[in-house]
Each structure stands twice: as structure tokens, then as C-alpha cells.
Legacy VTK file of the C-alpha trace (Angstrom):
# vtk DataFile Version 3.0
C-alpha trace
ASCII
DATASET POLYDATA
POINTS 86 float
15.642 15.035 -5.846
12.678 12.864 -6.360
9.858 12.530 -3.893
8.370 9.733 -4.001
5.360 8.907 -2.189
2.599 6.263 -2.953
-0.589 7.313 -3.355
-3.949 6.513 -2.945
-4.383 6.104 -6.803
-1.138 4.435 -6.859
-2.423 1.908 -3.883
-5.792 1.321 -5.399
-4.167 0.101 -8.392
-1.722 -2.166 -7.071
-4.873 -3.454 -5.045
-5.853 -4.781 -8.180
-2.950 -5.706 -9.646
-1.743 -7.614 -6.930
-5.112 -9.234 -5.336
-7.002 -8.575 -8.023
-9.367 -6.482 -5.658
-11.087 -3.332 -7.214
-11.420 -0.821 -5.283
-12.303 2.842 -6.195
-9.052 5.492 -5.163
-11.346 7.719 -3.961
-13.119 5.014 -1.834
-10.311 4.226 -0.235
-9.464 7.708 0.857
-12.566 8.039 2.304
-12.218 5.006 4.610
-8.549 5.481 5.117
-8.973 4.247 8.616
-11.243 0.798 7.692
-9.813 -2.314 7.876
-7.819 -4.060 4.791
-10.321 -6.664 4.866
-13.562 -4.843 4.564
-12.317 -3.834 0.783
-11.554 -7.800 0.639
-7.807 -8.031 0.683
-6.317 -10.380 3.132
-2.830 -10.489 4.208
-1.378 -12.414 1.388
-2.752 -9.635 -1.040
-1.067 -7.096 0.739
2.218 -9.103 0.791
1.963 -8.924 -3.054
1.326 -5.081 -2.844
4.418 -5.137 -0.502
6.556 -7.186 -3.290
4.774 -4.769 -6.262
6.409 -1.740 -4.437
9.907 -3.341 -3.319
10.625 -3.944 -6.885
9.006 -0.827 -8.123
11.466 1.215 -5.886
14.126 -1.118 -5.636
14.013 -0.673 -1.646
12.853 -3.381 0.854
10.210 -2.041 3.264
10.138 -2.751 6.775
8.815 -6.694 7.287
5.842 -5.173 9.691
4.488 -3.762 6.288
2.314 -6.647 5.420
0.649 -6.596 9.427
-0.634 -3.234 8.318
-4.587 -3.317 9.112
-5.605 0.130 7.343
-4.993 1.909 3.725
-3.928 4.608 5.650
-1.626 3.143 8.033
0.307 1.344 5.322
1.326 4.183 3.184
1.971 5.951 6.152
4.642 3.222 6.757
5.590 3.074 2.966
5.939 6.663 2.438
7.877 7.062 5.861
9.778 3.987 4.841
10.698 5.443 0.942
11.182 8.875 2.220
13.713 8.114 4.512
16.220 7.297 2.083
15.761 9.343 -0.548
LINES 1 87
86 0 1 2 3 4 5 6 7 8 9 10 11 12 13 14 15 16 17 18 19 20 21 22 23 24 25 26 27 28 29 30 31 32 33 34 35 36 37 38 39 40 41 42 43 44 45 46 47 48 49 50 51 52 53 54 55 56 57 58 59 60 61 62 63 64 65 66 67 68 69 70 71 72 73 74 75 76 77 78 79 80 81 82 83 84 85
């Protein structure tokens, strides 16, 4: 069985990819619970993350994913979401 879970890593560098925001992994770790916004992505960045990872795993993830306001709270609700139907 594969686990899959995203990461911090694994977020920070869709970050970029997707909203071409920089932000360091272990940054975002530490301030887990901060706002989206204070690293500079908005809500359309994070609806390219969303679309990044939907293709990635070939699984749609719940449409509340892109109202996510923390690092932390979204791969909460990605890993949740990915985990579930593994």
C-alpha cells in the first residue's frame, strides 16, 4: 500500500511552482498556523496548488480546499482527503 501524504517540502514547492511564491519548507513548518497570505499566496495560488495535487494524485479534493487559511490546515485536509481512499 502506498501512503501518501503531502508534505511540508512537498507544499513549499508547489508554492512555488504554482504561485511562484518562495517560501522556505522549514519556514513554513514553523508558522504552520499563519495565514496563507502572510507568505504572499492568495487564493488563486492556492487553487493552482489544489489543481498541482489533483493531477499529481489523480483524485479531486474536497472544493473547501482552496478556502483553506493556514499551511497547516490545508494538508491537514489534503492528507485526510488522499488518505481516505487509499
Amino acid at each position: 500500500m502506498i501512503t501518501t501524504e503531502v508534505t511540508f517540502d512537498e507544499l513549499a514547492a508547489l508554492m512555488k511552482k504554482a504561485a511562484g511564491v518562495t517560501v522556505a519548507p522549514q519556514e513554513l513548518r514553523q508558522a504552520a498556523q499563519s495565514p496563507f497570505d502572510s507568505f504572499g499566496l492568495d487564493s488563486l495560488g492556492l487553487l493552482g496548488i489544489v489543481g498541482e495535487l489533483e493531477n499529481r494524485y489523480g483524485r479531486s479534493l474536497p472544493p473547501d480546499s482552496e478556502r483553506c487559511k493556514t499551511p497547516q490546515e490545508f494538508l491537514d485536509l489534503v492528507n485526510t482527503t488522499l488518505t481516505a481512499g487509499a
